[in-house]
C-alpha positions in Angstrom: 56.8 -10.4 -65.6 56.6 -7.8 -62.4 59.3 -7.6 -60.5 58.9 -7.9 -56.7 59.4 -3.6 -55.9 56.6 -3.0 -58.6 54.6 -5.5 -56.7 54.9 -4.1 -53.7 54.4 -0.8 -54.9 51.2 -1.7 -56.5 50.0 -3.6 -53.1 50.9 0.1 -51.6 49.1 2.1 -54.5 46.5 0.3 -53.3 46.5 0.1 -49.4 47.0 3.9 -49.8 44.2 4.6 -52.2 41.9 2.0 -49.8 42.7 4.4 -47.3 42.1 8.0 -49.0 38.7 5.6 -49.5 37.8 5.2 -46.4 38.9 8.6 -44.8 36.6 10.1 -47.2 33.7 8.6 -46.5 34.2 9.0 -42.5 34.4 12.9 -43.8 31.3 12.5 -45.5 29.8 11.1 -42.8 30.8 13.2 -40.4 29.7 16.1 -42.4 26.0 15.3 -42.2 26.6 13.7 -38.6 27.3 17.4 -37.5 24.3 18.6 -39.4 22.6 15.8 -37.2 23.5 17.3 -34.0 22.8 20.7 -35.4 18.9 19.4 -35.5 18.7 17.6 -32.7 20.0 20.2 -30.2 17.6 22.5 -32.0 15.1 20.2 -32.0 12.7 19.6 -28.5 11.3 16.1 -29.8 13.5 14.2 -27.0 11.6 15.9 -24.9 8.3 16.0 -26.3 8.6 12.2 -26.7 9.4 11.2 -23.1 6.8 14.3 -21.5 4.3 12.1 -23.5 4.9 9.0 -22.2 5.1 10.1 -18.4 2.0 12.0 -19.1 -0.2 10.1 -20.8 0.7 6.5 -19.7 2.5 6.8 -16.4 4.2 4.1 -14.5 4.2 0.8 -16.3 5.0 -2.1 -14.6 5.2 -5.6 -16.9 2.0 -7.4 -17.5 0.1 -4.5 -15.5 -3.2 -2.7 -17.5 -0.6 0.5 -17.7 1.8 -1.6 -19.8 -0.7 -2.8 -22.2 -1.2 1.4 -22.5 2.3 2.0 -22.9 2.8 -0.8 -26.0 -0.5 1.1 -27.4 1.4 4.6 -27.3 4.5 3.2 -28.6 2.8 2.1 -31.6 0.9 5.3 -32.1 3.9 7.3 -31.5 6.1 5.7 -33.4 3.6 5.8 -36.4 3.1 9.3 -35.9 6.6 9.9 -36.5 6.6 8.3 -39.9 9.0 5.1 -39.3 9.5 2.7 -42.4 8.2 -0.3 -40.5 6.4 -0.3 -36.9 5.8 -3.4 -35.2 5.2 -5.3 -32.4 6.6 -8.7 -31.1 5.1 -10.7 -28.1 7.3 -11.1 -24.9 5.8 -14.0 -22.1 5.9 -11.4 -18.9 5.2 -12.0 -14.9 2.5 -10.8 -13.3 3.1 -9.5 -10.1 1.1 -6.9 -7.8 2.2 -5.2 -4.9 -0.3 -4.4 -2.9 0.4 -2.9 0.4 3.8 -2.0 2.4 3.8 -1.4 5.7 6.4 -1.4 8.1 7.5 0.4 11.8 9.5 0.4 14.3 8.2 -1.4 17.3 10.8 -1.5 20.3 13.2 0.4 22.0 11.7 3.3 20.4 8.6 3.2 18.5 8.6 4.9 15.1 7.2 4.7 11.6 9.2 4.0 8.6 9.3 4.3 4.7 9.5 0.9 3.0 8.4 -0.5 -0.4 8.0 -4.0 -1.1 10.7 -5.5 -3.5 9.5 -6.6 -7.2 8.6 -10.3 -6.8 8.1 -10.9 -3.3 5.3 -12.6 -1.5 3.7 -11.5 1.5 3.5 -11.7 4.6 1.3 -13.9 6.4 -2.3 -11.7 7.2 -1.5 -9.7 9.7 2.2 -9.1 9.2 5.3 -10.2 11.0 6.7 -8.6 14.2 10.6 -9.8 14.9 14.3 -8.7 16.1 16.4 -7.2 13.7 19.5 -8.8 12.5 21.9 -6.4 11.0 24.6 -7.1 8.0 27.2 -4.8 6.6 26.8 -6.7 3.3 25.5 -9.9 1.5 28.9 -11.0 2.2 28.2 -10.9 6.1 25.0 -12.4 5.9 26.0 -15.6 3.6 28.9 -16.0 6.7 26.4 -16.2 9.4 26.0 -19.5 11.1 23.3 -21.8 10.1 19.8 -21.1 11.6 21.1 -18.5 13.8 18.4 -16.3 12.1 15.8 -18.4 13.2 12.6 -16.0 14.4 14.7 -12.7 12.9 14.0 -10.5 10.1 17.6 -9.8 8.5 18.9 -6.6 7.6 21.5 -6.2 5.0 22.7 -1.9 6.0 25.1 -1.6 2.9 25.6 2.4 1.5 25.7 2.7 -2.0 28.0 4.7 -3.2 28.0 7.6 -5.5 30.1 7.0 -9.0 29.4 8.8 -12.3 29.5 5.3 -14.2 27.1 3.5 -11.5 29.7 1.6 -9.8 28.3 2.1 -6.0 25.3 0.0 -7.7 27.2 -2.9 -8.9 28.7 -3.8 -5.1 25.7 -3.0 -3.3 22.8 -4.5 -5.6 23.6 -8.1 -5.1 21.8 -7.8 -1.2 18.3 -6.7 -3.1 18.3 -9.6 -6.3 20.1 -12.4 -3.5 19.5 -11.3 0.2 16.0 -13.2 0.1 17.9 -16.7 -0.4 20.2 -16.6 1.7 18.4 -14.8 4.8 15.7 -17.7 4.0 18.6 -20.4 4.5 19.9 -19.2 8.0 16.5 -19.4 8.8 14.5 -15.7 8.6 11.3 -14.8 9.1 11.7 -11.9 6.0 14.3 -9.6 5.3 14.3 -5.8 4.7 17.4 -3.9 3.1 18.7 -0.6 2.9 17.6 0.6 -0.2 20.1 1.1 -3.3 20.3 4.9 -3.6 22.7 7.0 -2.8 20.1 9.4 -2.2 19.0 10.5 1.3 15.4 11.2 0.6 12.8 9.4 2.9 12.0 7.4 0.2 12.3 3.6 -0.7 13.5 2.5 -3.6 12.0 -1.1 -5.2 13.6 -3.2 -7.7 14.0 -7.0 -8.9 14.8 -9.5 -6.2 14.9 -14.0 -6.8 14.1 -16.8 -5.2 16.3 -20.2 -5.3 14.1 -23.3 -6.2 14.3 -25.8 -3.1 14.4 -22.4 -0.3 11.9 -21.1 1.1 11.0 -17.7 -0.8 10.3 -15.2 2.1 9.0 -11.3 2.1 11.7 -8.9 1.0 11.5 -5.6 0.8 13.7 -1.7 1.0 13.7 0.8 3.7 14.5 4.4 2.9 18.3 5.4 3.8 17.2 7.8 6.6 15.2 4.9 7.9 17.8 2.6 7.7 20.5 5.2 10.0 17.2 5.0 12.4 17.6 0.8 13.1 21.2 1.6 12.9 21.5 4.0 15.5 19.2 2.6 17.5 21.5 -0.9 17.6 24.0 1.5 19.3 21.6 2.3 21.8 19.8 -1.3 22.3 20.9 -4.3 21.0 17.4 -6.0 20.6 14.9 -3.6 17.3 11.9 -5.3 16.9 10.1 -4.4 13.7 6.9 -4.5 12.3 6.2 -5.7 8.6 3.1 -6.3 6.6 3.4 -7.2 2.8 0.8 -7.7 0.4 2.6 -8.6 -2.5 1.2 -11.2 -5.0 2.3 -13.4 -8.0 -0.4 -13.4 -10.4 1.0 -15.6 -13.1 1.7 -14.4 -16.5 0.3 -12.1 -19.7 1.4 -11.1 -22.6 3.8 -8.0 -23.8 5.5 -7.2 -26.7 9.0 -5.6 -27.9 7.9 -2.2 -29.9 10.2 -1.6 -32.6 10.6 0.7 -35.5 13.0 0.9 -38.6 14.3 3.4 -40.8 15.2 1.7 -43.9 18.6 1.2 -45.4 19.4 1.5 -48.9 22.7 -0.6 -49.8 23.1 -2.7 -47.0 19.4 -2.9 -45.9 19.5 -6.6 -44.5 21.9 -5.1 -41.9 20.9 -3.7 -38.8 22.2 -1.0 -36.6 20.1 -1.5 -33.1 19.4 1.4 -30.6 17.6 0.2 -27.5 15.6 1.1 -24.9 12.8 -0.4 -22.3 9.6 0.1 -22.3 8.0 -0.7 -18.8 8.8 0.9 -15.9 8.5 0.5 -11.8 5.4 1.2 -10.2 6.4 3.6 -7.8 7.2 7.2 -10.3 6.1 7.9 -14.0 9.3 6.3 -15.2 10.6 9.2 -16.5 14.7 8.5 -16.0 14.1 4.9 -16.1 13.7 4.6 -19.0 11.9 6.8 -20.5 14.6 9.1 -21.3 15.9 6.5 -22.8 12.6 5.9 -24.9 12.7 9.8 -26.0 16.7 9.6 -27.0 16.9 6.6 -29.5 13.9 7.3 -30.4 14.3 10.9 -31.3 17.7 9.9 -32.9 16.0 7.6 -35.4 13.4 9.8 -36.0 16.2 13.2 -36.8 18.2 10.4 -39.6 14.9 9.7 -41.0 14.0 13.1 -42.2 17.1 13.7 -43.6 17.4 14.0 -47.5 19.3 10.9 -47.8 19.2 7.3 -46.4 21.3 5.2 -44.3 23.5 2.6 -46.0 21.9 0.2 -43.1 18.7 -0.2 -41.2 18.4 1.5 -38.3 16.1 -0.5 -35.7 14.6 1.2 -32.4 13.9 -1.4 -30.0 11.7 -0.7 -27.3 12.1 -3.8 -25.2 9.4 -5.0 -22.5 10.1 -6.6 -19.2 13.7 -5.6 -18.4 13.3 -4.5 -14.7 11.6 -7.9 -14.4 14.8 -10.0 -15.5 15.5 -8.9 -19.1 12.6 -10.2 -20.5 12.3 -8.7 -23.6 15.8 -8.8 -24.0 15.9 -12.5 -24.3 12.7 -13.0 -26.2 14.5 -10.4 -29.0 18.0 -12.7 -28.7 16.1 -15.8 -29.1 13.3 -14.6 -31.6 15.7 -12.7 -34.0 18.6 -15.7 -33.5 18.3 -16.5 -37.4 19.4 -12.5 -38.3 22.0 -11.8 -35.5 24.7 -12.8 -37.7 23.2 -9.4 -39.5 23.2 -7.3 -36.5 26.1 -4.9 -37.2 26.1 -3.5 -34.1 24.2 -2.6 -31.3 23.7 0.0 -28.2 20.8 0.8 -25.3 20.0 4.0 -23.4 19.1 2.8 -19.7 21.0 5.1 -17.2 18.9 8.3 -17.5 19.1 11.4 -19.3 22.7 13.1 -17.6 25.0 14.0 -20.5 27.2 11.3 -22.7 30.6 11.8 -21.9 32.8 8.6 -23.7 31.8 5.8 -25.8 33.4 2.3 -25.1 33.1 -0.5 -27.6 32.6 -4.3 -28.1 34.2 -4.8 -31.5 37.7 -6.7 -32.9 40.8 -5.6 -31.9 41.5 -4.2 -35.3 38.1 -2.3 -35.7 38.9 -0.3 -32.2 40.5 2.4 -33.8 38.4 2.9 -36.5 35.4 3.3 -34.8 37.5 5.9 -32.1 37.9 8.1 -35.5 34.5 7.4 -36.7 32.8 8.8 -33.6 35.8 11.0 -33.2 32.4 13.7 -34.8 31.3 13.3 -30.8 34.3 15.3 -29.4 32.3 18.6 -29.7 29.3 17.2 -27.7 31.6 16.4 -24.9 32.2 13.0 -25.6 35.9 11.1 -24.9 36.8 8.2 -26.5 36.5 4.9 -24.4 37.5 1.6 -24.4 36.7 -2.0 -26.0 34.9 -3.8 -22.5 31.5 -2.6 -23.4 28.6 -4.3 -22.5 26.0 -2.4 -24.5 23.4 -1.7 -22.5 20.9 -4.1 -20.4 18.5 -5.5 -23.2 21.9 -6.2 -25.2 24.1 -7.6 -22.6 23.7 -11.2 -23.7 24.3 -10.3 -27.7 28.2 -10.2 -27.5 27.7 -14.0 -26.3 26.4 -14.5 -29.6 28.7 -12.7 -31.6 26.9 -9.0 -32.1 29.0 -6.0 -31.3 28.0 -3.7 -29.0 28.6 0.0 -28.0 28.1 2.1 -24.3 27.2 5.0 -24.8 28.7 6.0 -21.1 25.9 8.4 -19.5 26.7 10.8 -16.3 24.7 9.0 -13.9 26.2 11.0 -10.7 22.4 11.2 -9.6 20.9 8.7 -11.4 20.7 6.6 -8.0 19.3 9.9 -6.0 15.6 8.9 -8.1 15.8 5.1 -9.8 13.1 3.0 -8.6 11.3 5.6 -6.2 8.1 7.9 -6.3 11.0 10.5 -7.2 11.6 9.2 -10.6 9.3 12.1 -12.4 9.8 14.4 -15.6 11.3 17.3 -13.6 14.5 15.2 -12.9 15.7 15.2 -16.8 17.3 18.6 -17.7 16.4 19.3 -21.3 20.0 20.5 -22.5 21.4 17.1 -21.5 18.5 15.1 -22.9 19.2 17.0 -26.4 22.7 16.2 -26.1 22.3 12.2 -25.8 20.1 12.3 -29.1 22.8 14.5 -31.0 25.0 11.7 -29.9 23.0 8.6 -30.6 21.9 10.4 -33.9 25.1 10.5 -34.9 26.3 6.8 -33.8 23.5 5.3 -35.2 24.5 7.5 -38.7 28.2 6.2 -38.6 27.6 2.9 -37.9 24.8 2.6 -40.4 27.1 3.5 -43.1 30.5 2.5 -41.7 32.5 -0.5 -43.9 34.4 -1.7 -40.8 34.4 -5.6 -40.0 33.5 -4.9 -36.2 33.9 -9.1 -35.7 34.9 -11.3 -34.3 34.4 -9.6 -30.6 37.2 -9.9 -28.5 37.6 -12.8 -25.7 35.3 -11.6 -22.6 38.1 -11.1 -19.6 
């Protein structure tokens, strides 16, 4: 019989030789994730990828003829590249068309101005609308204001967004664009126009996703360019009664059909386990869609494509996931959730590229407490790409946002977006706004998170409590 000390060294023996283990396979790993990085900083395929798409489809908005174009080229593309499996999945999508925008300045001090109609809104009655301004600081103010003291007014939420390298600015100021419709509509407004969310000072408007509340009147909603909107504001200084002009000619035109695009590069041991790098397909109207998101199109997609041509395979499948819908409310993002429910439990982990093509610089996590650590040293291979360790609060991305809820862990890869918000959603989102260097940088990086987490043997769940 054992005693208890040979016991416990035996347990020890053990633990320690688990752990020799386990170190080296990270160092394998990271050995051919630095040979990764090698090729895809040497490589222009990021690049090639997302010229293609702004060049030969173009703005994509959801359940437009350009988006049917754009699930076309995804296919071709990604069976050009030689992916195990390409396929396509059908998403339900809205219609909607935007028809024409116009808006001026009509009294004290008549003067054109720069405005887009947001995505969703109706339109004006035929001829437009001609009303006093009400000006808000915030959404805040405007949900405060009396009941039907906007009665006969267009209201005017003036909020700044401001200028963060994570994106922040957006979070505070975004709610006046996706709510300000409902709640102008309930104190009684005639429409309502917003600064737009940029922290850009371009004349230029930027669009994006607003809602409606069932039981309130939906009203025409739409985003004046910032210069525009220090134009009504400095006029209020001068004359506390602006009268402006709008004309709308949005339209809801039902629904149609779109479709996730996704390819897979194979796994050998685990194949029934999937590693998930995500993008979205459609874009706004207004540019080529090149920031949003085609860059991130080009990045995951590049990064697939460099661990498929190596000389050996990924322990676990790696799926690209080009998701349809998401500036129109997630769509394809829910249809994926809901569709691939019966396999989440064998999503191992998963991340999306949607905040432009400015250079990774930390990763934060959605994984067990006890995993944490272990996937800090696992993607400790980044540090030479620039890339910090983060923390374990991710989100994972837009299209992956409501897979921690069902138990998948999730990564952010944490982008530089300190300009992001100059372009997103405008006629300025173009291919001339992604600086190569950077754009080869994010694929090294995803090319190499997609390669450790394909072959890591970390329990990543349960996820930790949401605070």
């Amino acid at each position: 019989m054992k005693t208890l000390p040979k016991i416990l060294a035996g347990v020890m023996l053990a633990a320690c030789t688990a752990s020799l283990s386990a170190h080296a396979t990270i160092n394998k790993n990271h050995e051919v994730a630095k040979a990764l990085a090698q090729k895809a900083q040497a490589s222009s395929l990021g690049f090639d990828i997302v010229e293609s798409l702004t060049v030969e489809v173009g703005p994509r908005l959801a359940g437009s003829a350009q988006d049917k174009v754009a699930v076309d080229w995804a296919m071709a593309k990604l069976t050009s590249l030689g992916f195990d499996k390409v396929y396509k999945e059908p998403v339900t999508v809205p219609v909607w068309h935007r028809g024409i925008a116009r808006a001026s300045i009509k009294s004290p001090f008549p003067q054109p101005m720069v405005i887009t109609a947001l995505g969703g809104s109706v339109a004006t009655p035929e001829g437009g609308i001609s009303a006093p301004i009400a000006r808000f600081d915030s959404l805040d103010a405007l949900n405060q204001a009396p009941a039907g003291s906007l009665t006969g007014k267009i209201a005017f939420i003036d909020a700044k967004t401001e200028r963060h390298r994570d994106g922040a600015g957006y979070g505070k100021t975004a709610g006046g664009r996706s709510r300000g419709a409902i709640a102008a509509s309930q104190k009684g407004a005639l429409a309502i126009i917003i600064r737009s969310i940029g922290t850009d000072h371009d004349r230029m408007a930027h669009t994006g996703m607003m809602h409606y509340q069932d039981g309130i009147t939906p009203i025409p909603a739409a985003a004046i360019s910032n210069p525009d909107a220090d134009l009504i504001h400095a006029m209020l200084k001068r004359n506390h009664s602006v009268v402006v002009s709008l004309e709308l000619g949005s339209e809801r035109r039902g629904e149609a059909t779109s479709y996730n695009v996704i390819a897979e590069v194979r796994g050998t041991t685990k194949a029934d386990e999937i590693v998930l790098i995500g993008a979205h397909l459609d874009s706004w109207d207004e540019g080529t869609g090149a920031i949003d998101d085609g860059a991130g199109v080009a990045i995951v997609t590049a990064a697939a494509k460099h661990i498929l041509d190596l000389p050996q395979k990924p322990a676990r499948t790696i799926r690209v996931v080009l998701y349809a819908a998401e500036e129109v409310g997630l769509v394809g993002g829910k249809t994926y959730a809901k569709a691939h429910e019966a396999e989440l439990a064998k999503h191992y982990i998963a991340a999306e590229s949607d905040f432009g093509a400015g250079r990774i610089y930390q990763i934060d996590w959605r994984v067990t407490d006890s995993a944490h650590q272990s996937m800090l040293s696992a993607m400790a291979v980044s540090e030479k790409l620039g890339v910090l360790a983060g923390n374990n609060k991710a989100s994972g991305g837009p299209d992956v946002s409501m897979l921690p809820a069902l138990g998948v862990p999730v990564a952010s890869l944490r982008q530089d977006g300190s300009d992001y918000f100059d372009y997103h959603h405008t006629p300025n989102d173009t291919l001339d706004k992604i600086d190569p260097e950077a754009l080869t940088q994010n694929v090294a990086v995803y090319a190499q998170f997609a390669w450790m987490m394909a072959n890591s043997d970390v329990a990543l769940r349960p996820l930790p409590a949401k605070e």
